[in-house]
N, C-alpha and C positions, 0 to 999 in steps of 0.2 A: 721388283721385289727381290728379285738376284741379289742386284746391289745392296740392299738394305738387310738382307738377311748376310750379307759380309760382311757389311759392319758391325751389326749384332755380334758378331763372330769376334772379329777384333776389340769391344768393347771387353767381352767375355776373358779374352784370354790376357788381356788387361788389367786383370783385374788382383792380380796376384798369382799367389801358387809357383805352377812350374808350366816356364812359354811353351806353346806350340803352335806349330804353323798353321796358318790357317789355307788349309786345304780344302778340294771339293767336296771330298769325306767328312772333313771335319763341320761345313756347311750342312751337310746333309743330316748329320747328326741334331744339329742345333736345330735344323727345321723340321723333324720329328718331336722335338721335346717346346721349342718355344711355337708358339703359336702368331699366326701376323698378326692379330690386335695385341698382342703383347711388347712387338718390338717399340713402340715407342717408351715403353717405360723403360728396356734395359737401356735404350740409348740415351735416356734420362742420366745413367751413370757413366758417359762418355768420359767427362772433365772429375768426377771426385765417385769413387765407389764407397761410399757410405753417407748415406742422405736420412735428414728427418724427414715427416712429411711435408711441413715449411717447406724446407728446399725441392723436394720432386713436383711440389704445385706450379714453383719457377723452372725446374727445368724439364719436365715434361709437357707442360701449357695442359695438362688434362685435370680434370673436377678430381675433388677427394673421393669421392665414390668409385670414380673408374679406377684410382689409383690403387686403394685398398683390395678393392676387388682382384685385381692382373694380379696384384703381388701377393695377396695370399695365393693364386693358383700358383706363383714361380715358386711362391716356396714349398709348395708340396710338391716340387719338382727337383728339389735342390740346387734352383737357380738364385734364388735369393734368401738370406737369412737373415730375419724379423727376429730379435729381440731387443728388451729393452736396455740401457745403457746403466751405469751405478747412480746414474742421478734419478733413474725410471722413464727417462725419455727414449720414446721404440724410436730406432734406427735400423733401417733398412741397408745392408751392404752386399753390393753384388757379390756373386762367388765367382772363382775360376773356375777355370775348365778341370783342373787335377789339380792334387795338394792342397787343400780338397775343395772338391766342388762337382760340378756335373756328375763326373765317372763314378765317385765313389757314390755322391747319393741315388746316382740310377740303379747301382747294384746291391746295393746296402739294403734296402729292404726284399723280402721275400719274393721272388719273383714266381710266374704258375708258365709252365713250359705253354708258348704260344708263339705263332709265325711272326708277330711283331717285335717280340722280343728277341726271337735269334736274329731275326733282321739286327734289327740293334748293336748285338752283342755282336753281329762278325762285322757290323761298319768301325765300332771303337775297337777289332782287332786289325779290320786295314787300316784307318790313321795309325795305330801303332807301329804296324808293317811300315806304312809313310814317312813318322816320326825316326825308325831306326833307320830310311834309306839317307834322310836331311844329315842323320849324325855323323853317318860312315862319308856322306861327300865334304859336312866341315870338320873332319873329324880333327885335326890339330887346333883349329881354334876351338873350338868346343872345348878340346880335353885341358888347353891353354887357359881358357876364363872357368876351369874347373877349382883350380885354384882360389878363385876369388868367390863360391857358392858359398852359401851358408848351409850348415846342415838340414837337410828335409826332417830326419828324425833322431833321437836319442837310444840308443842301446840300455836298456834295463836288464841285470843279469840274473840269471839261474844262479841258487843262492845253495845247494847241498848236492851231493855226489848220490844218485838213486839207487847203488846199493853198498856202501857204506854208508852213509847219512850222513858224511862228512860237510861240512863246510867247502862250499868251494870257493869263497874269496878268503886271500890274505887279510886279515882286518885294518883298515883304514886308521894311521895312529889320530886317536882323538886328539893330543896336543896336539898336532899339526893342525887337525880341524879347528883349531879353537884358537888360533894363536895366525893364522893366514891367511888375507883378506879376498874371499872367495865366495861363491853362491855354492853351497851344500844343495846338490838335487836328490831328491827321493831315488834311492839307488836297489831298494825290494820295492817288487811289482805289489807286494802284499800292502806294501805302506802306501802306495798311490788309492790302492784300493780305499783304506782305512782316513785317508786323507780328507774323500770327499762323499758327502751325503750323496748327490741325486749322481746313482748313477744307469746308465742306458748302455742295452747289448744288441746288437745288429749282425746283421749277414758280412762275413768277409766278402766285401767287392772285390777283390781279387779272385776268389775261390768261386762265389758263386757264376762272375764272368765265365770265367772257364769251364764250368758246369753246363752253361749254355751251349756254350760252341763247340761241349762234348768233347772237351781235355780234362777229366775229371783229377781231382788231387790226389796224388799218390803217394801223401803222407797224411794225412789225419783226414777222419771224417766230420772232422767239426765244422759246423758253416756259421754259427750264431757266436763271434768271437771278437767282435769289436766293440773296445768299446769308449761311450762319450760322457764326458763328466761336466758339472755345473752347469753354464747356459749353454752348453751344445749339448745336452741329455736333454734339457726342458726342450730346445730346438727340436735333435730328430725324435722323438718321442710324440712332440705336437702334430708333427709331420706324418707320423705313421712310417717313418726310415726303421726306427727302434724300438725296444721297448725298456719300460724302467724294469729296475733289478734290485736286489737288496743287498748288501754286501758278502751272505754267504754264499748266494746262487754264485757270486761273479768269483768266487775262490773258488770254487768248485770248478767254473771255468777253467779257469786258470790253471788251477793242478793237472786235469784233464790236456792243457796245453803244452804244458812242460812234460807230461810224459810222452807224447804225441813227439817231443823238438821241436815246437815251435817257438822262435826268438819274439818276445815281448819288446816291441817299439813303441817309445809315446812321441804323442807331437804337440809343438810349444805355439801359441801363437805367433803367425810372420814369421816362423820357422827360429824365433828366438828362445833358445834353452835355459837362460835366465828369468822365464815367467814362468805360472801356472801350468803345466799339463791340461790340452784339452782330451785327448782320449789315448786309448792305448789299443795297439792292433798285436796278435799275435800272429806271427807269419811261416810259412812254410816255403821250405827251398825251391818247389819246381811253382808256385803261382802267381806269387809276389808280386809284386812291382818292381820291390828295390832287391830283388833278388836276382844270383851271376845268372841262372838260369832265362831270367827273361828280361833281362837289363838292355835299356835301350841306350840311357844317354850315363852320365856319371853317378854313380853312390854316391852321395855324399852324408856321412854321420858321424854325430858325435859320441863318445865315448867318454865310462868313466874306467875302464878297466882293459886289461889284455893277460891273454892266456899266456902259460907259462908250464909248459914239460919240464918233469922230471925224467932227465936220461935214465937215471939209475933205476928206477919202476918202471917207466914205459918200456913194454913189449913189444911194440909195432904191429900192435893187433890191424891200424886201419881205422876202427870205429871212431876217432874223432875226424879224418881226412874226409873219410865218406859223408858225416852229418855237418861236418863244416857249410854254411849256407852262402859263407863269399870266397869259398878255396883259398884259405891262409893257411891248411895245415897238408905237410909234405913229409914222406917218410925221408929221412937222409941216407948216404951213405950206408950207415951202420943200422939201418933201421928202427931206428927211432925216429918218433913223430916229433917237426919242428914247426915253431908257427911267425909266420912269415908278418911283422908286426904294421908294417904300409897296409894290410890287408885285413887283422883281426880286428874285428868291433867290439869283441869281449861279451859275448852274450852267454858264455858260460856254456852252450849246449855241449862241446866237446867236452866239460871237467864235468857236466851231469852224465853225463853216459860212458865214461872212461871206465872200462872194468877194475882196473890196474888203480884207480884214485889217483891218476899220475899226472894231472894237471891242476895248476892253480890262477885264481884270477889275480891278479895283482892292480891296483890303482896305477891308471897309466889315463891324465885326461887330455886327450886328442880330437880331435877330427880326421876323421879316416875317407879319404878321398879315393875312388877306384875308377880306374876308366872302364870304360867297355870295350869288350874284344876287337880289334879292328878285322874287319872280315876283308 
């Protein structure tokens, strides 16, 4: 059963997302969440992770009855996601272990303080402890095929200065936009909002993880802040991860976020930024994932903007350095705040909270690649 529960393991992490090793931690985890009359289904998605149920009759060798059955219970585990495809045929496709799968739907829904759970929560902070010991021993090839990632997630910017009311991007010249052969992405959180009907709000996995293991957030109290749109809203919603929302509740959110600093990230299917938005997380500096503070292996993201100080206003108050969430901004010399552009995502949180108005966003589209500290 060892054996076959590392397979499980390795099919899982297989399966997309973002790799990890498959540890005895990581084992452990998988064998509190999958159950053994279930492993033969995920190992059903050994050779292709996304199956009708034509094909899992072939490669499971199990009755349509046993199959429907495992697979609704994985998917109210957030191990497999059931929906159906634009022609109406349900396809089942495994999920990964992170980005997203397992992690975030174990957390994502409401959890009630119990011994199972903190069990839980502190085995998925030893794999992580694990995960950052693997990166710091390959740490130059690692940081090496960092180059070659694609972005995890998209920077969406704060869009006015909170107490001037100012605009905080440069505005984007429309000819250019209309005249240059380019994918325009939704670049206000407000317009993703406005974008799509069905949308669903959840517990930050992030936040609530650490709630558990009794690292509570020490920037916002907000826990019900992610969120999923189109067939991932009908998905965690079916599931009980979510719940649906209406588009003012989720503005409401959101404002609530933005004064908090927290950076609005969406994430594109297979990590490509040229599709659809499936949902949008707002995130905070100390809980993150993809935050410096708990950064295991490389940031990587994409951007459509980068900050930009004005010397001649900026005061060197400090207040953009300190809410900076990937430390791109550094007093100089002359004390003024400079922002370090390998490093800025552009999420606007320093030109919202700038007392002075003395930062602007500028369209800058990049991929912003950060290593992790080498310890």
């Amino acid at each position: 059963m060892e054996t076959a529960y590392r397979k499980v393991c390795e099919t899982i992490v297989a399966a997309g997302g973002t790799p990890f090793p498959v540890t005895n931690t990581l084992v452990e985890i998988v064998k509190r969440i999958v159950s053994e009359n279930e492993i033969e289904v995920i190992l059903g998605f050994t050779e292709k992770k996304s199956q009708t149920l034509e094909q899992l009759l072939e490669t499971t060798h199990l009755s349509e009855d046993e199959i429907l059955k495992k697979i609704d219970n994985l998917a109210g585990k957030g191990v497999i996601f059931n929906q159906p495809n634009r022609s109406g045929v349900m396809v089942y496709r495994l999920l990964p272990f992170v980005n997203v799968g397992i992690f975030e739907y174990t957390f994502m829904q409401k959890l009630t303080p119990s011994r199972e759970n903190r069990e839980l929560a502190d085995l998925f902070q030893q794999l992580f402890s694990e995960v950052r010991g693997v990166v710091q021993k390959s740490y130059d090839q690692i940081v090496g095929f960092m180059e070659h990632m694609p972005p995890v997630d998209r920077t969406v910017p704060m869009r006015l200065n909170m107490f001037s009311g100012n605009p905080t991007i440069i505005e984007i010249d429309e000819h250019l936009e209309a005249t240059v052969d380019r994918v325009l992405q939704t670049t206000h959180v407000a317009g993703l909002i406005e974008k799509f009907d069905e949308i669903a709000v959840g517990h930050c996995f992030c936040r609530q993880h650490k709630d558990i293991i009794e690292q509570p957030c020490r920037q916002t109290e907000i826990r019900e802040s992610c969120f999923t749109f189109g067939k991932s809203a009908r998905f965690t919603t079916e599931q009980g991860f979510m719940r649906m929302i209406d588009k003012k509740e989720a503005l409401e959110i959101l404002l609530q976020a933005e004064k908090d600093g927290l950076v609005h990230k969406a994430y594109h299917p297979n990590f490509d930024v040229n599709k659809d938005e499936t949902s949008v997380c707002n995130c905070c500096k100390c809980c993150c994932g993809n935050s410096i503070e708990n950064q295991i292996g490389p940031i990587v993201n994409a951007t459509n903007f980068l900050a930009v100080v004005s010397p001649q206003t900026c005061v060197g108050c400090g207040d953009c350095r300190d809410r900076c969430h990937v430390d791109a901004i550094a007093l100089n010399e002359m004390g003024v705040s400079e922002v370090d552009p390998g490093r800025c995502i552009g999420c606007g949180v320093c030109a919202c909270f700038c007392p002075e108005d003395a930062i602007r966003l500028h369209e800058s589209n990049r991929i912003v690649r950060i290593a992790p500290a080498r310890e």
